[in-house]
N, C-alpha and C positions, 0 to 999 in steps of 0.2 A: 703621748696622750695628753690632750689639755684638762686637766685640772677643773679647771672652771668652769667650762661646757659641762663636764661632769657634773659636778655640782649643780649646777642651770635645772640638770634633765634632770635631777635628782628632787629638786625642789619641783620643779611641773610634776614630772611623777606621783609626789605627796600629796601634793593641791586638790589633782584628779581624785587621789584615792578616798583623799579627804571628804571631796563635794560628794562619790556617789557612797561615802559612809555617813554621810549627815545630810540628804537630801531636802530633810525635813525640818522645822526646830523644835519636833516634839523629839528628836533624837536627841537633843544635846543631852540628855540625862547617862543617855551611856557612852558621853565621851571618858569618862574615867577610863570604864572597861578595855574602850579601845586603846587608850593608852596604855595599859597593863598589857595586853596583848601583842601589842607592836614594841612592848621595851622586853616579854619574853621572846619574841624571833628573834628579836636584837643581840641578846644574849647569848641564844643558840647559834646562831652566825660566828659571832667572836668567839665562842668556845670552839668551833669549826675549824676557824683559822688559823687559833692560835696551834691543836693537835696538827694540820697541814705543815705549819712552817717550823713544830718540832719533829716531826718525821722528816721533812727536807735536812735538816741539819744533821740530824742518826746517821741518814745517809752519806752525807758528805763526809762527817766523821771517817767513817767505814773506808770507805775510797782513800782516805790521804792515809790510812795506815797501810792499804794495799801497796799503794805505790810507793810506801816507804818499806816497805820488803823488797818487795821484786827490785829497787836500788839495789837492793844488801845484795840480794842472790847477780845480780848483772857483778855487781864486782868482785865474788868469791869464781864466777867463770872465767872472768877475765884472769885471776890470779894462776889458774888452774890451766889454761890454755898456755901463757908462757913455760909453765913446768912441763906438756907436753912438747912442745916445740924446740926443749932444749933437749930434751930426751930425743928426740927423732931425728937431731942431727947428728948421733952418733952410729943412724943405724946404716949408712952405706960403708963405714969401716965395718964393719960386724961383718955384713955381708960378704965381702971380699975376701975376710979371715979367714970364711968357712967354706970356700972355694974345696978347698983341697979337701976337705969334708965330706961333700957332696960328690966328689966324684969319685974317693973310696966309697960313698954309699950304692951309687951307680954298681958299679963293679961288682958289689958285694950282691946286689939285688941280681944282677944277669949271670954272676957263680948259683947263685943259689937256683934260680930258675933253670939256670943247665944242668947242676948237680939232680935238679926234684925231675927233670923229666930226659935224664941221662940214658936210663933200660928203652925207652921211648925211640930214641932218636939212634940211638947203636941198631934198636930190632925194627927199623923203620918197615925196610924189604918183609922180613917175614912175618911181622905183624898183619901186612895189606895181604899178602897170600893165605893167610891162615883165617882171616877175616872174609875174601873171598870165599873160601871154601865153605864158611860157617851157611855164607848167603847161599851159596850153591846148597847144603842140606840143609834151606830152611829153617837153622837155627838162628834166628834175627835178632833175638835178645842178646844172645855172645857177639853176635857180629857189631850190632850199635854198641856194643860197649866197647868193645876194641875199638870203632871207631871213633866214640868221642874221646877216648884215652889219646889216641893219635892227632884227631884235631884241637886238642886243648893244647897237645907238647906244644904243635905248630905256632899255636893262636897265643900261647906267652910268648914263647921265643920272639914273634913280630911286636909282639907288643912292648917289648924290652927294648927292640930295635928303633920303636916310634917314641917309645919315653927319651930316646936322645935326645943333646939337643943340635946335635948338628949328624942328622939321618943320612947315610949312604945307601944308592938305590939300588949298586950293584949285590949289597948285602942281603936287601929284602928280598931279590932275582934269585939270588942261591939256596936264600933258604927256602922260596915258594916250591924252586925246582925239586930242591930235595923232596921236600913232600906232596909234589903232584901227585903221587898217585893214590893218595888218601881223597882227592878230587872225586876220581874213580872208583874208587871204593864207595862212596857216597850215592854219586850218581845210579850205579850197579843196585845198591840197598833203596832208590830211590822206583828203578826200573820193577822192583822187584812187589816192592810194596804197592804199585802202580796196578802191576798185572793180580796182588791178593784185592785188592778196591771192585778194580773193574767186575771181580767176578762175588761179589759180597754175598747176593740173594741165593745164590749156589753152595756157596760157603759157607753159611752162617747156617744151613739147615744139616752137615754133616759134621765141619769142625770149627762151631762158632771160640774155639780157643787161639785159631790163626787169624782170626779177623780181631781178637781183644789182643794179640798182639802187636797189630802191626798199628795201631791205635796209640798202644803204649809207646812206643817208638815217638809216636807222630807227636805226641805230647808231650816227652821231651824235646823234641828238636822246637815245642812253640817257650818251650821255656827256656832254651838257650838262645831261641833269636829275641826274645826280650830282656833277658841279659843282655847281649849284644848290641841293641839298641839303648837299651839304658848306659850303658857303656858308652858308647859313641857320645853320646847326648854331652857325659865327663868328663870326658879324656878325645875324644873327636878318632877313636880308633873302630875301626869298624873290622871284622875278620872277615877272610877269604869266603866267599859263598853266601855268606849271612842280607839278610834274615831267608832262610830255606825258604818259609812258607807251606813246610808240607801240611798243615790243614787243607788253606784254601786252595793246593792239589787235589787233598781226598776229596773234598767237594765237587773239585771240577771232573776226577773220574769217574766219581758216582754220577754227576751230570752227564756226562759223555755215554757212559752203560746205561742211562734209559732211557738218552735219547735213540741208543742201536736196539733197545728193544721194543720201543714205537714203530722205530724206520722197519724192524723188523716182524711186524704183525701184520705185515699186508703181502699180504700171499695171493690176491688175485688179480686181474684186471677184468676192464670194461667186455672185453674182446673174449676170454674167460670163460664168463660168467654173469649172466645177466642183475644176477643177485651179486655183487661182486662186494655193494659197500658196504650193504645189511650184514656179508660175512667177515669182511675185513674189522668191521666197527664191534659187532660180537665177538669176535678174537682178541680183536683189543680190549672190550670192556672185562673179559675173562681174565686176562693175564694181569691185568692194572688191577683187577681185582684180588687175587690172588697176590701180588707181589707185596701190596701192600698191609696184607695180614700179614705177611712175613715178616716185613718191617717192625710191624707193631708188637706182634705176639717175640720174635728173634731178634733182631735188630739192636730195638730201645734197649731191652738189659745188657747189650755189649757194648753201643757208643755211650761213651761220659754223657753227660744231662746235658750240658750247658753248649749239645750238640742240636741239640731237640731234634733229632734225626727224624721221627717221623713226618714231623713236620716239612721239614725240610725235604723229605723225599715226594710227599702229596703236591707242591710247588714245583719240582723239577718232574714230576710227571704231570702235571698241570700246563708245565710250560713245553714241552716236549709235544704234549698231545695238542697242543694250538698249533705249534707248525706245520706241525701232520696234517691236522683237517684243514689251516689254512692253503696249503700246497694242492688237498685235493678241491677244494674248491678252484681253488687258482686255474687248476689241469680244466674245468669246465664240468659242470652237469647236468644231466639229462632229466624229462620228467619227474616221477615220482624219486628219483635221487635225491632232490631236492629236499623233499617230503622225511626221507630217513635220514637227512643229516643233523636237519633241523627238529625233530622230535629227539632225536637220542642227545644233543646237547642240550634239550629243555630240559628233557623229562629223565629220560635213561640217565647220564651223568651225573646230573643231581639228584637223582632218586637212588631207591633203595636198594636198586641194582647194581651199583659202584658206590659212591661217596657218601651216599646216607645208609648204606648198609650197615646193618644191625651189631656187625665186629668192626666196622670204621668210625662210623658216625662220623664222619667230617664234614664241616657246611660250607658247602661249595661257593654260598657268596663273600664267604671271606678270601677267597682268591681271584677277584675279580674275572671277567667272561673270557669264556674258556673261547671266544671270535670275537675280535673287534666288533662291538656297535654296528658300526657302519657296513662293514661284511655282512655282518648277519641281516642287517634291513637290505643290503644290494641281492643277498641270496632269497628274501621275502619275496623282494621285487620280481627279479626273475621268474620264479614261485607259480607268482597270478597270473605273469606275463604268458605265462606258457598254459597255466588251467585258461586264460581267455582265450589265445589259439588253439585251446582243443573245444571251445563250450564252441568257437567261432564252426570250425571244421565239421563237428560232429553235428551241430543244428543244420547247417548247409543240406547237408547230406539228408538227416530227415526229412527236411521239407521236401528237398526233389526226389523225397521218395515217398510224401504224401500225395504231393503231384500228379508223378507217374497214375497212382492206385487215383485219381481223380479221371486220370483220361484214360484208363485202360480197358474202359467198355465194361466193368465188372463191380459188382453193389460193395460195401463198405462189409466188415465184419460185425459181429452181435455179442454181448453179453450173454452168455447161456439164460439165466437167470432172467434178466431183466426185460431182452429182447431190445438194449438200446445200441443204435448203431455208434459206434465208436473206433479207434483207432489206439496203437501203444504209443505214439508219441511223448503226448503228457505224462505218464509214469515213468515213460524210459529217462526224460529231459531231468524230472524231482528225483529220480533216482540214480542219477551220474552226479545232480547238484548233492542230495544227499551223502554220496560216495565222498565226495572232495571234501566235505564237513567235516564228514566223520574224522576223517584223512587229518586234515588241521586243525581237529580237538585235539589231537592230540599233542600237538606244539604247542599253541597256547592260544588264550580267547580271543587276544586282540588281531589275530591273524586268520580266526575262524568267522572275528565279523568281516575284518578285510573281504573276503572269500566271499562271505554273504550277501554281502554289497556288491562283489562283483558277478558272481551269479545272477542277481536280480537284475544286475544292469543286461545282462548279454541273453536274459530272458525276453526283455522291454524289445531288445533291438532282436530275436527270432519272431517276436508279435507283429514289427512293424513288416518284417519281411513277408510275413505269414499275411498281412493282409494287403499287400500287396499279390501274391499269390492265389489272393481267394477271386480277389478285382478281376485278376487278369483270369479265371476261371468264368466268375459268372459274365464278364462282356462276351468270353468265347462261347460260351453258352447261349445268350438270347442273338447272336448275330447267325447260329443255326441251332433250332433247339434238336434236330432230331441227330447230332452229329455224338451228344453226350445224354443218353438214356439215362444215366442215373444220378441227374444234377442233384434229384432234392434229395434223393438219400445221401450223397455223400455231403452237399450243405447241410443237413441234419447233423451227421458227424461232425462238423466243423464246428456245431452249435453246440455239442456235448463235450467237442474237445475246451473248446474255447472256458467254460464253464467248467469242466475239471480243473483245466491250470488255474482257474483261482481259485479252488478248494483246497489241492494241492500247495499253492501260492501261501495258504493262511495255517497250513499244517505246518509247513516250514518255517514259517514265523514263529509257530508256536513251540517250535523245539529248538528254534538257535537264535532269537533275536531276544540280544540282553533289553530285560523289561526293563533297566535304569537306561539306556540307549534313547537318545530322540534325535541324533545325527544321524544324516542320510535315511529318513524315515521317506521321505518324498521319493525317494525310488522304488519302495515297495509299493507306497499308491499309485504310482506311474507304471507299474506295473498292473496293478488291482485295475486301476481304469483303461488301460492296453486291452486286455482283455475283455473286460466288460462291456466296452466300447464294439469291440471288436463281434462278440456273440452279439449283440445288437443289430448290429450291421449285418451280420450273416443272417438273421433272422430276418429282416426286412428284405432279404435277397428270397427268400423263403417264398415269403408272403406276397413280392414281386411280380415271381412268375405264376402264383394263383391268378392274381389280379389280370395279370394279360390275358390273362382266358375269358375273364369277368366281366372283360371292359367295353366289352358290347354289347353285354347286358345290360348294364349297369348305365348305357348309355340308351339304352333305351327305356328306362325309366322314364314315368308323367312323359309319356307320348302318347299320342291317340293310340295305337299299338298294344302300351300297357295298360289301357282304363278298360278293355273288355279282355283283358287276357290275363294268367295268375301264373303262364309259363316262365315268363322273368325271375320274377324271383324263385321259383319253384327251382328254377336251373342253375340261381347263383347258390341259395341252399345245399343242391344236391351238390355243385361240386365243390364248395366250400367239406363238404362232411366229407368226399371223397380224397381233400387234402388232410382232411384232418384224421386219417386213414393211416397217412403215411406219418404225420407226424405224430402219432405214438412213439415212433421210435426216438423222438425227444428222452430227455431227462425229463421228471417231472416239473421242475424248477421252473425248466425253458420251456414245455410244453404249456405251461401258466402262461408263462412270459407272453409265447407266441399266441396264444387264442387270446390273449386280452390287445394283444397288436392285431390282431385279426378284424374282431370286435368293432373295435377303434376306426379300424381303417371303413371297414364294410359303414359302417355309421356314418363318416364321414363323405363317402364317395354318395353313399345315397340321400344325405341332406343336402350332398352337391347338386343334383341329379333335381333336389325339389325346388332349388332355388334356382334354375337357370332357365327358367321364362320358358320352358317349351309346350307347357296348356296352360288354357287360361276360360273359369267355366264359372257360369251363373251359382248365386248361392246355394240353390236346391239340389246344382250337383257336384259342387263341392260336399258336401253332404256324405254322399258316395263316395269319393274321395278318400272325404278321412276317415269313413269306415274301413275302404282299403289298404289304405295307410297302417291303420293300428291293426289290421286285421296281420298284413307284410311286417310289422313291428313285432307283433308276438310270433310270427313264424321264426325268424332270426332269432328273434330270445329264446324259444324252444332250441334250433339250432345250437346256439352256444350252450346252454343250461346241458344238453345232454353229453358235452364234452366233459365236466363236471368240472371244468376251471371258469365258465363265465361268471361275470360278476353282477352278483347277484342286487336286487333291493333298488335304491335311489342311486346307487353310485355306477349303475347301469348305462352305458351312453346311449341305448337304445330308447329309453325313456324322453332323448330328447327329441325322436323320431313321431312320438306319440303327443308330446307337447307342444310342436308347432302344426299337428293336425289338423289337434283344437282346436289353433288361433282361426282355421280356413272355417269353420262353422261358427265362432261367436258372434253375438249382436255388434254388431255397428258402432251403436253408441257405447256400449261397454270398454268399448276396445281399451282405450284408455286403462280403467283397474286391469283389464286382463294383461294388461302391457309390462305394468308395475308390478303383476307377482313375474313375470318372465324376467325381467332387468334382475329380480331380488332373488333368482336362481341361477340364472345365467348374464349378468354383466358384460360379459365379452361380446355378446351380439350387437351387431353395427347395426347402422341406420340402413344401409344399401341389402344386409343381406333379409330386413326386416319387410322393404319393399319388395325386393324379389320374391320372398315367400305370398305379399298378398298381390301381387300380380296374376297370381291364380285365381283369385276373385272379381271376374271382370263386372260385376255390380257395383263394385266402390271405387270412387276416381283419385286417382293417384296423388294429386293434392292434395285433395282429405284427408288419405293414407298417411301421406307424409307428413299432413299439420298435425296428424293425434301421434305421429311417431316421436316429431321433435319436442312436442308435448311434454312427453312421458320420458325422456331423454332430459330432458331441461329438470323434472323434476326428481330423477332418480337421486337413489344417496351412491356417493362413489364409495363403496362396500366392496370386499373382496369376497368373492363368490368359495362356500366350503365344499362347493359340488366340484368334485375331481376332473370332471367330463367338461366343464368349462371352457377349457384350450381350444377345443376344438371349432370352436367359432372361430379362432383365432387364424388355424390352419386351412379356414378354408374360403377362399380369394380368387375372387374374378377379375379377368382383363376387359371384358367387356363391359361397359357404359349403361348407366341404367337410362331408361326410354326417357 
């Protein structure tokens, strides 16, 4: 660090501080101050530094007396290591002195152990016979103890023989031989204890004392195989047989005995018993039910705790009863099979009928699923698979059996009540859908929407068929009407059917479609409009074959024919009223529906009728005319008005019958305002069909016509017309050319 720069920056520093503390020279009076000021920081700095660099020195102090110890101590170890080092070259003399020592101790250790287990080894034979026998009369507590008497002699003796140091293996041969058959004896108390396990839930309800025996047993042999092991761990000796393990035998008996009485709850087959699973499955949930009260209630007070038996027995029948129903899945299932396997692992299993029962309480989801995941959705699948090849089969079948009763020369059946023609299709169709609901409420929701989406779907696809069916009905129909006598009745049917299945359609929604659900929602309106579409359509098939009767009336409308005659319409009336005879036997709904399609239509053919150039008459008799007109205007209104569905008031399309009457008598030069209230009710009428109408005025020339049309056209407001009857301009179009 240079010094002098120091200083340099030190002196600039001051300078600065100097000019912005005295800017001015009326300051100079407090330069005193400032200098008092600047000589106490002064002060305070140096007092700073000097406490800094007597704490640096404290410390340094401290450190050089540390390290003047820890010298001292490094060479009082040093002193102390040579004193052991002179001491430890005296110890491989020691060692070899006490040879002779240790092998008297040898000696004396393997007398003693022969002497302590001498009565042992002389009564080896009849100790294992008498032990034997004990096992034969099921006295197991004398028999294990004879036998650990036995296997302890053996287990020093070897053990005496491994503490060698130079081990002979013909010896450890002789002595194993001598007491092989404490081997036997073992195995025998092993075979025995085997056969009290297996049969525990039997036992435990007449002599739960042989079962807290063979327990006691079982819990010694776990404390001499940890012995044994801890042993080994110190000495590297391990004894013949060890470690038994007979716990995690009892376990694996007890595992074994419930898996034989799963395997052994099925007492029927397919071939049987058509109810084969429903019985096999209630036999089992019986006895699983039952075994494990046994457990609980007998059981627990006779295995030790830190067995937690019952637990452990709810797990091995947990796990016993997966294989089961996975096997009978595996073998394949049939129909509603499916339906009972899959409810009784939702609901039965985990409910209150097994595992949540009222003496178990056990929560079946802490044992994870009693079917793989994936099984259980593979068996779902199947499930729909098979309700869709029955919804497929069973519609089939309806239809060509509404068909048939189409072409079989004979009328539709009735409603007592009502008197409306109908058929059981639609209720039998919501009430096999309904059935299959019910069916897989009981499994669980997310498989009853499944279900319900698929129903809806295979409803959509009998609609399409069904109108296909009805197509190929009414073409066979008008290509000969007198072949099928009773078209319109059974299309009336078709029109009540069609309009049930969506009433039907919206009750089912109403009792199975989760209201938090907005997935797959477009299938039910796919189905709403299937339908809707469909009565539609049938109804204009209706209305169709009125019409072809009509159509020569109708076609003789404004001909010379009809200006002196009232027969026309008199005849479209009468048989308009004599269809609408037959269609009472609509629903009301559709009987609305249809006479306002009627209405519509009759209005539309007959403003066709006024607009297609075939008279054409001086003012005076137009006149006459459209007296006629309105006079035929309110006859059809009367007509509809007495069916008690026309519509009534302005929204009437008859009224528009009456409105272009008018236009045939108003003045000339009006035309114009009268133009502009017609455009501000009806907007949709064109320019062509406004000529054809006064084409019937052969007083006024057709230019003229046309310059006050496009007049009143140029100055309309483009406005959307709130008159309902509007369209109907729209719908009605000519190929021919105006003059």
């Amino acid at each position: 660090m240079d010094l002098q720069e120091l200083e340099k920056e030190a002196k600039e520093l001051a300078i600065r501080d100097v000019k912005n503390m005295l800017p001015r020279s009326g300051q100079l009076e407090k330069v005193d101050q400032y200098r008092n000021r600047i000589s106490r920081k002064k002060a305070s700095v140096e007092s700073q530094l000097k406490t800094a660099m007597q704490n640096q020195l404290d410390g340094v102090r401290v450190g050089l007396k540390q390290l003047e110890s820890c010298l001292t101590n490094i060479q009082d170890i040093k002193s102390w290591m040579t004193e052991v080092e002179e001491l430890l070259s005296t110890v491989p003399e020691i060692n070899d002195a006490l040879d002779p020592v240790r092998d008297e101790n040898t000696k004396h250790s393997q007398y003693a152990t022969a002497m302590e287990n001498l009565k042992h080894i002389f009564t080896v034979q009849s100790s294992v016979a008498k032990t034997m026998q004990w096992i034969e009369e099921d006295k197991l507590l004398h028999a294990h103890q004879c036998l650990s008497d036995l296997e302890n002699s053996r287990d020093d003796l070897l053990f005496e023989l491994h503490k060698l140091p130079k081990q002979y293996v013909h010896d450890k041969i002789t002595l194993k031989r001598y007491f092989e058959k404490v081997e036997t004896v073992s195995q025998e108390l092993e075979r025995k204890i085997r056969l009290i396990l297996n049969r525990t839930l039997n036992t435990v309800r007449k002599e739960p004392t042989v079962i807290v025996t063979a327990l006691r047993i079982i819990e010694r042999e776990e404390k001499s195989d940890q012995f044994a092991i801890a042993q080994q761990k110190q000495t590297g000796f391990m004894p013949p047989g060890r470690p038994k393990q007979w716990r995690k035998m009892a376990m694996e008996v007890l595992n074994k005995s419930v898996l034989q009485r799963i395997e052994g709850s099925k007492l029927e087959e397919r071939v049987d018993n058509k109810l084969w699973l429903v019985r096999n499955l209630e036999i089992a949930r019986q006895f699983i039910q039952e075994d494990l009260r046994v457990v609980k209630s007998l059981c627990v007070p006779c295995f030790p705790p830190h067995y937690d038996i019952f637990n452990e027995y709810v797990k091995m029948y947990h796990s016993a009863l997966s294989k089961y129903l996975e096997e009978i899945v595996m073998q394949g299932l049939e129909g509603n099979e499916y339906v009972t396997i899959l409810s009784w692992i939702t609901n039965t299993y985990t409910g209150a009928e097994l595992m949540a029962h009222a003496e178990l309480k056990v929560d079946a989801a802490t044992l994870g699923p009693l079917i793989k995941p994936e099984l259980l959705k593979q068996m779902e699948t199947k499930y729909l698979k098979t309700m869709e090849n029955n919804y497929e089969d069973w519609m089939t079948k309806t239809l060509e059996t509404e068909k048939q009763d189409w072409q079989n020369g004979s009328p539709p059946d009735e409603e007592d009540q009502e008197k409306y023609y109908h058929t059981s299709a639609p209720v039998i169709i919501f009430q096999m859908i309904d059935q299959n609901l019910q069916v897989t409420n009981t499994i669980h929701a997310e498989l009853t929407f499944s279900a319900l989406v698929l129903s809806i779907q295979q409803v959509v696809v009998y609609g399409r068929k069904y109108r296909v069916g009805i197509y190929e009905f009414k073409e066979a129909h008008f290509r000969d009407r007198t072949r099928l006598p009773y078209f319109t009745q059974h299309m009336i049917t078709i029109v009540n059917n069609c309009q049930q299945m969506i009433e039907l359609a919206h009750q089912m929604k109403q009792l199975y479609w989760p209201k938090s659900r907005t997935d797959h929602y477009e299938h039910f309106q796919e189905l709403i409009s299937t339908f809707q579409q469909l009565r539609d359509e049938a109804a204009s098939f209706l209305l169709e074959e009125a019409l072809i009767d009509l159509d020569d009336h109708f076609n003789e409308l404004f001909t010379t024919k009809w200006t002196t005659s009232s027969v026309t319409v008199d005849t479209i009336c009468a048989t308009l009223a004599d269809y609408f005879n037959d269609y009472n036997h609509l629903r009301m709904i559709n009987f609305e529906y249809v006479i306002q399609e009627a209405q519509k239509i009759a209005v539309k053919r007959y403003l066709r009728a006024m607009l297609s150039k075939r008279i054409s008459k001086p003012r005076q008799e137009c006149h006459v005319l459209a007296k006629k007109v309105n006079e035929e205007a309110n006859q059809l209104r009367g007509l509809f008005d007495e069916t008690g569905c026309g519509t009534r008031g302005s929204d009437s399309p008859i009224n528009i019958i009456s409105t272009l009457a008018n236009l045939l008598t108003c003045d000339f030069e009006m035309l114009v305002l009268d133009l502009h209230t017609l455009f501000a009710n009806y907007p949709s009428i064109s320019e062509d069909q406004l000529m054809r109408l006064f084409y019937i005025r052969s007083d006024i020339k057709a230019n003229e016509v046309k310059e006050k049309i496009q007049d009143a056209m140029r100055s309309k407001k483009s406005t959307v017309s709130h008159d309902k009857q509007d369209a109907i301009f729209k719908e009605i179009v000519f190929s021919d050319r105006l003059w």
